[in-house]
N, C-alpha and C positions, 0 to 999 in steps of 0.2 A: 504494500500500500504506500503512496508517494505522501511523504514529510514524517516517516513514523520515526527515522533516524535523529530528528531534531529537536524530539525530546529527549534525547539521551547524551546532548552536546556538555552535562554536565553530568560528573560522577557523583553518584547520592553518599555526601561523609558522613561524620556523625554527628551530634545534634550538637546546632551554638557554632559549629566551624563552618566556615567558605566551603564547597564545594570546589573541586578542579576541575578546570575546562580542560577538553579533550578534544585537541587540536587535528587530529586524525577524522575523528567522526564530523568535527567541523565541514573538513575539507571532501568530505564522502557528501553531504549535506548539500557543499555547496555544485558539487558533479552532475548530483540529482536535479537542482534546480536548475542548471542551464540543460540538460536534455530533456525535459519537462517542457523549457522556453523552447528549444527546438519542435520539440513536435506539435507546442501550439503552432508554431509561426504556419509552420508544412499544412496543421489542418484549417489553418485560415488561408494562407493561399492557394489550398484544394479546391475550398468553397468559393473562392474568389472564380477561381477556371470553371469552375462547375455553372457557375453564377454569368460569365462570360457566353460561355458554350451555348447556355439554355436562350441567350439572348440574339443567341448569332442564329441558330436553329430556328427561332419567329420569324428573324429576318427573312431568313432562306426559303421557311415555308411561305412566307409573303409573298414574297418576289419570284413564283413561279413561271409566271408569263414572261417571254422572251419576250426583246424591244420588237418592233415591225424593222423588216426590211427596208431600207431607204432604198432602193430600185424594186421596182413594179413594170409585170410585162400587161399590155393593154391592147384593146382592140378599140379602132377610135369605129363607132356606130352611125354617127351622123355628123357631117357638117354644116353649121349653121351659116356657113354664108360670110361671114364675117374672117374667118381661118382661125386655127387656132396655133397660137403662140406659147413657147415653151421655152422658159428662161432668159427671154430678153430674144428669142429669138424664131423666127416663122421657119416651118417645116413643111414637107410637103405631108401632109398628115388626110393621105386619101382615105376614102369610105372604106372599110374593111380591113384597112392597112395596120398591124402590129408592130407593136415598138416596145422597148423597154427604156424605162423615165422615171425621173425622180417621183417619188413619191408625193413629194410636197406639190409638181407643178402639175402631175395629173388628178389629184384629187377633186380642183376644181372642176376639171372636164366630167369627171367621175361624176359628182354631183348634181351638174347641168344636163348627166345623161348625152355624152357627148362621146362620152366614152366606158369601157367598161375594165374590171379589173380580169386580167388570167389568173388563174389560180390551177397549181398542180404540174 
């Protein structure tokens, strides 16, 4: 049982006299105490990782969906007449014609039904 030896740091004399300290069993006393400090530290910094882990693990469960790809293959479906422009810049973007495009500049067409997304 840990601190039983630190009752015994003094020898029981006889009645009315000093008792003698007992420099041996001090120094056993104080062994005990820093491996004691040890193994608290170890099991707080168990708990510390354990405590890390379980938060990292949320995270991961969280964040299961992968980003979207930033390129997108399309079928452009109709043109309005007007052309359609992608990135600052006009294409020949015939009726039925497939490309592969930023995600960001097809979306709009995407949404105007101007175009449609491939998938697979």
């Amino acid at each position: 049982m840990h601190g039983t030896k630190n009752s015994s740091l003094f020898n029981s004399g006889e009645k009315g006299q000093l008792n003698h300290f007992n420099e041996e069993l001090l120094n056993e006393v104080a062994k005990e105490c820093s491996e004691n400090f040890l193994v608290l530290q170890f099991l707080i910094r168990k708990k510390d990782w354990i405590s890390k882990q379980q938060e990292m693990q949320t995270t991961m469960e969280c964040d299961m969906v992968p980003p979207k790809d930033p390129y997108i293959k399309v079928r452009v479906i109709d043109d309005d007449g007007e052309g359609i422009v992608v990135s600052d810049k006009a294409a020949n973007f015939a009726r039925h014609s497939m490309h592969f495009l930023k995600r960001t500049d097809a979306e709009l067409y995407i949404l105007r039904g101007l175009m449609e997304e491939l998938t697979g």
